[in-house]
N, C-alpha and C positions, 0 to 999 in steps of 0.2 A: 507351729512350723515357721522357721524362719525363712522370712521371704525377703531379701534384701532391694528386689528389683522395685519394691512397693516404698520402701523409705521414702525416697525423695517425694512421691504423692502422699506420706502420711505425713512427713515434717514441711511439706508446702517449698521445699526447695526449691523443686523446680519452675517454681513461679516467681521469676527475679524480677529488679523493673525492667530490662531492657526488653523482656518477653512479654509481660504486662502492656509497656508503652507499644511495643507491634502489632500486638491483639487487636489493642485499642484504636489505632489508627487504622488499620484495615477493615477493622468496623465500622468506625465512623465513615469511612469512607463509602461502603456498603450502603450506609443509614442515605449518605448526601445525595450520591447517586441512585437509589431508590426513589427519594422525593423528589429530587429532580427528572428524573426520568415522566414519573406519573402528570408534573405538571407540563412539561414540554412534551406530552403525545396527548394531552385533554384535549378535547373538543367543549369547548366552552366551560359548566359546569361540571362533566363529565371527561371519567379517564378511559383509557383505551380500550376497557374489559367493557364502559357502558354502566359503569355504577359511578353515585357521586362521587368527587372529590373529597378526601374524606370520612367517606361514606358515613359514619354516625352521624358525623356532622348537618347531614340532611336534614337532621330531625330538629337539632337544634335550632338552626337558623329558620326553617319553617316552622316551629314554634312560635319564636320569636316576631316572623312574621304576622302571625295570625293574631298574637296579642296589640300587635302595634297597629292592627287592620280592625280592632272591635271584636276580634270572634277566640278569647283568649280560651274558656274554657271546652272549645273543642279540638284545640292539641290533644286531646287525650281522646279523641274521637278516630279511631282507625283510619276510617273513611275519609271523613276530612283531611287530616292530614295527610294521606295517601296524595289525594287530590292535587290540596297545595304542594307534597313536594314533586310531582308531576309537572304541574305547572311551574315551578323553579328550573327546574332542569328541562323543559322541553321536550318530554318525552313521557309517553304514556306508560310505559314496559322499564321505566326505572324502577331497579327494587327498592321498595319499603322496609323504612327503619320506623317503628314505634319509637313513640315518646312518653316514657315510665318514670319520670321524676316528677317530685312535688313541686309546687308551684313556686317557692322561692329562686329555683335553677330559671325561671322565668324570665326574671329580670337580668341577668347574664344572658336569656335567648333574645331579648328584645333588643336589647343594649347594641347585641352584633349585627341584630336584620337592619340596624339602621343602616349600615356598609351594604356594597354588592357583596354576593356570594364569596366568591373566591379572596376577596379582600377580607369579609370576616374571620375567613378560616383560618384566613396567614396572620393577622393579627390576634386569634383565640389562643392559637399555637405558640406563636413565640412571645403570648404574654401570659402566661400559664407555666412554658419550660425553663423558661427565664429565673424565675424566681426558684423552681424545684431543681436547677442545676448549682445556683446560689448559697440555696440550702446543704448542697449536700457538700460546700465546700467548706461550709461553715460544719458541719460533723466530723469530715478529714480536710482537719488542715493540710493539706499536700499540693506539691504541684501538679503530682499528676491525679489531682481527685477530678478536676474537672473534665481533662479528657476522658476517662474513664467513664465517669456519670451520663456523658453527651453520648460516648460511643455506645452504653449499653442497648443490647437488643431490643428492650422494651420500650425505648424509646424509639426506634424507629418502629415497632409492632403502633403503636400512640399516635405518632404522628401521622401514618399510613390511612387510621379512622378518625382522626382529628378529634379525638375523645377529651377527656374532663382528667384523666389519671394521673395528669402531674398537676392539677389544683389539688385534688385529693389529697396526692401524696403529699404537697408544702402544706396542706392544711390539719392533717393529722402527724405526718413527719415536726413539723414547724411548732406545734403544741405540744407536741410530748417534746423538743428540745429547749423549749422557754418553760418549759412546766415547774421546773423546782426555783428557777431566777427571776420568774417572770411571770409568775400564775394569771393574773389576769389577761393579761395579754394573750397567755397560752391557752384559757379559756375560750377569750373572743376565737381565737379558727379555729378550734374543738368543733364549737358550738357552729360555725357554719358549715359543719360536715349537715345540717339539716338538708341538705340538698341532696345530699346521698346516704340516706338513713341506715340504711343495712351494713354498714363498715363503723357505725357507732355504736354497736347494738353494749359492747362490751364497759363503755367508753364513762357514762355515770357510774357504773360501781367501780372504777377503777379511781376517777374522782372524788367518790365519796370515802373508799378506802384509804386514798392518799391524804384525807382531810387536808386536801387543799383545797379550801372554801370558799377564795377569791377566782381559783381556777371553776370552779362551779358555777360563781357568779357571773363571770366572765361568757360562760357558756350558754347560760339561758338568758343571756341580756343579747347579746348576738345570736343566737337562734328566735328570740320571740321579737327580733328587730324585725328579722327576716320574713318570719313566719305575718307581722303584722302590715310591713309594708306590702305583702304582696295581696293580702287583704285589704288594704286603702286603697291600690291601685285596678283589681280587679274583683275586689268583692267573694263574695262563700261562693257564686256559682263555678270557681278555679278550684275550690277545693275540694266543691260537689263531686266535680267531673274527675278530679282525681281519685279520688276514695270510689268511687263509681269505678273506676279503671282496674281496681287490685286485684277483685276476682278472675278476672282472663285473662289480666299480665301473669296471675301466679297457674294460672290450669296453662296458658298456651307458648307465655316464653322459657318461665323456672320450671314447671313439670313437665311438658311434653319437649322441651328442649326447640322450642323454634329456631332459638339462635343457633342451633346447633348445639351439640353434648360436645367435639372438639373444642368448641372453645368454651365452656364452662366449665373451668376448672374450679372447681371446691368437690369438696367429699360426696356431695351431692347429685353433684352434676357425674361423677365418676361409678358412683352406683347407677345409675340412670342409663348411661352409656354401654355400660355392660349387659344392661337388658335386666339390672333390679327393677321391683315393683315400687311407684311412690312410694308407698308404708315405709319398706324398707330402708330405702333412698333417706326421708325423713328421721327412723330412729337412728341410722349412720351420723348423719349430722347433727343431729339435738346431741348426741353422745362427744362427738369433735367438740362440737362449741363447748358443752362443757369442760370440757379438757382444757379449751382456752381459755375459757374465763377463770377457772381453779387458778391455771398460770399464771394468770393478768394478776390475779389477786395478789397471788402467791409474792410475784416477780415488784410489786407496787410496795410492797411491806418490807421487802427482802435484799432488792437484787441492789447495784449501782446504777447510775441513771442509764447509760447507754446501752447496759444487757434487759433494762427494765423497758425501754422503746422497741427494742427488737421484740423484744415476749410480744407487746400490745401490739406494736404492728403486725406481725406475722398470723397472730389471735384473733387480727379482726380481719383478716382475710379467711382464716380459717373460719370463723363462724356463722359467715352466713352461706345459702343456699346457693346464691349467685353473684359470681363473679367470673369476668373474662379476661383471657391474657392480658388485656392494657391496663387491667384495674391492676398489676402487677407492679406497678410501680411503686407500691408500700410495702413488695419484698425489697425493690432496690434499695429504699431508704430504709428497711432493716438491716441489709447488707451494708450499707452506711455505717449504721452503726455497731455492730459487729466489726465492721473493722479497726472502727475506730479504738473502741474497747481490746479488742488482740493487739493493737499499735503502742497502747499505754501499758496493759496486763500482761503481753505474751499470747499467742495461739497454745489452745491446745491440740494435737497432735489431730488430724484429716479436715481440721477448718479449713484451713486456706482451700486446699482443692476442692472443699465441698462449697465453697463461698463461692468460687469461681465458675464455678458449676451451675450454681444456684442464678451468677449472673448472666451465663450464657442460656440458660434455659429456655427462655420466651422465644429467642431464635427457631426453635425445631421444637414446640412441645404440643405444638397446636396441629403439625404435619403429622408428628409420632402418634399425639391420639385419634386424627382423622382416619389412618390406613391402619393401626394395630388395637385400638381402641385404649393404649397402654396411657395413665392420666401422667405420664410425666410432668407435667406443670404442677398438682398436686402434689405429687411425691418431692419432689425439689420444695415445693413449699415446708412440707413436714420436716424437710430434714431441716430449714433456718430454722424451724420454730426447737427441733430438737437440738439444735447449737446453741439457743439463747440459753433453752431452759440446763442444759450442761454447765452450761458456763456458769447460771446463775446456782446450779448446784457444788459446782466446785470450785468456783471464786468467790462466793458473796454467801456462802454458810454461816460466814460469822457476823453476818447484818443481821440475822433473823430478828426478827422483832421491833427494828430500826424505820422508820420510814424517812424516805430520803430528802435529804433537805441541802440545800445551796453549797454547803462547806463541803458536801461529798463530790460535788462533781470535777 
């Protein structure tokens, strides 16, 4: 049936720049006055609701405290940390954030407790968004990539917990775009996703596939940096206490949804929410992941570089158990490159609206699943990962067999 009134959202007409650049300003402007607000009604360490500034951030910087105080391996002690971020903030009835990374994210906690509180934050922040706004102007060349990148939603969702999601993102975004110029290099911040292990699960086969071998070495020379320095500086009882930790970070935050199911969004967390049983939950997701790694493989042998970073990006959001809106910033930098790729090759016909989509998401996907239980942040994800893998099926058919190398990009 012909539907004419749908054209201009299937050809992306309707998304010209001057409506683009509108978007975008009244966002950012949304994002300024958000953080501004939170910090001008704070009562010290704390904003007006009574939770930290921040709020992930709690964990990190009393982390980091407690290593720089002698008592490094019971950050991963509920209790204790409880305690310390208490005593940070002044207040007994502040909520607890757990601290679930290995011990190399250590040295970034320690680095910051050397600043007072609020002063780490503002410098975690804008020395983190800095570079993943950088990046992604280097994927679109445009002038208006940067507004765009700043104004996204997810980046005020990021800023708002003071989270890690735009290191992530320039540190997997940043590697898969030096990857075919630049392997080692691309390597070295592969390799220091070690701090966030679950978003690299894909990330050696897809290396080993691409035999790029310098990118390999690049990877385990900066992860066993990582992994050795924080063993010279605090020793096996950091890693004890870590690996000691996995069993009730995986029964009490990824399976029983502490953090809440609204905001974990992967496949997993979406069965979960709706009232599946773990088993369930678990074979939903062992089957996604597969699906993304078949991609990743697929997309590493096949596609052109920019549709081959959206597949992996969007792949490794998909294939682990947990992730939360802010980790969302490795759809942005898939949406990066997807556009970039539609700006050189052409869109094909519902990208644009559905890109657009995908970048206002993080806005409202965490409210939609809180009151309807609907995983829209999921479903937005499936569909960038269903744009790459399109794309790579009807523009890059005729690479099969090709693996990508410098003169293709």
């Amino acid at each position: 049936m012909n539907m004419p009134m749908l054209e201009p959202i299937a050809t992306g007409s309707w998304l010209d720049r001057q409506r683009i650049a509108r978007i975008a300003r009244v966002s950012l402007a949304a994002t300024i006055v958000m953080i501004a607000g939170l910090f001008a009604t704070a009562h010290g360490t704390r904003d007006f609701l009574g939770r930290p500034l921040g709020t992930d951030f709690s964990n990190v910087w009393s982390a980091g405290w407690m290593a720089l105080h002698g008592c490094a391996a019971e950050a991963w002690d509920w209790a204790a940390q409880g305690a310390v971020q208490q005593a940070v903030h002044h207040d007994p009835h502040i909520p607890f954030y757990g601290w679930h990374y290995p011990p190399p994210f250590l040295l970034i906690a320690a680095s910051l407790a050397l600043l007072p509180y609020v002063a780490a934050l503002v410098l975690w922040q804008a020395a983190t968004l800095a570079p993943a706004l950088w990046l992604t102007t280097r994927i679109v060349p445009d002038r208006q990539t940067l507004l765009i990148a700043a104004a996204a939603p997810v980046v005020m969702v990021c800023l708002g917990h003071g989270h890690n999601g735009f290191l992530t993102a320039t540190l997997l975004g940043g590697g898969l775009f030096l990857l075919d110029r630049r392997p080692f290099a691309a390597g070295v911040l592969i390799g220091c996703l070690v701090y966030k292990p679950q978003f690299a699960v894909l990330l050696p086969l897809v290396l080993l596939a691409s035999r790029q071998w310098r990118a390999v070495a690049g990877a385990i020379l900066s992860a066993s940096l990582l992994m050795l320095a924080t063993y010279a500086i605090w020793g096996w009882p950091v890693w004890h206490a870590f690996l000691d930790s996995l069993p009730l970070t995986r029964s009490v935050v990824i399976e029983s949804g502490a953090t809440g199911w609204e905001k974990i969004q992967t496949p997993f967390g979406a069965v979960r929410a709706l009232g599946g049983p773990v088993g369930l939950a678990y074979g939903v997701q062992f089957t996604v992941t597969g699906i993304a790694l078949l991609a990743s493989l697929i997309a590493t042998l096949r596609a052109a570089p920019a549709v081959r970073n959206a597949v992996v990006l969007t792949a490794a959001l998909l294939s682990t158990p947990y992730a939360l809106d802010y980790d969302y910033t490795l759809a942005g930098m898939a949406i990066a490159f997807l556009v970039a790729d539609g700006s050189a090759r052409g869109f094909l016909r519902w990208e644009v609206s559905l890109l657009a989509l995908a970048w206002a998401t993080p806005l409202f996907a965490r409210g939609i699943a809180l009151v309807t239980l609907i995983p829209v942040g999921v479903m937005s994800l499936l569909a960038l990962f269903a744009i790459a893998v399109r794309r790579m099926a009807s523009l890059d058919h005729a690479l099969a067999g090709i693996t990508p190398s410098p003169s293709r990009r």
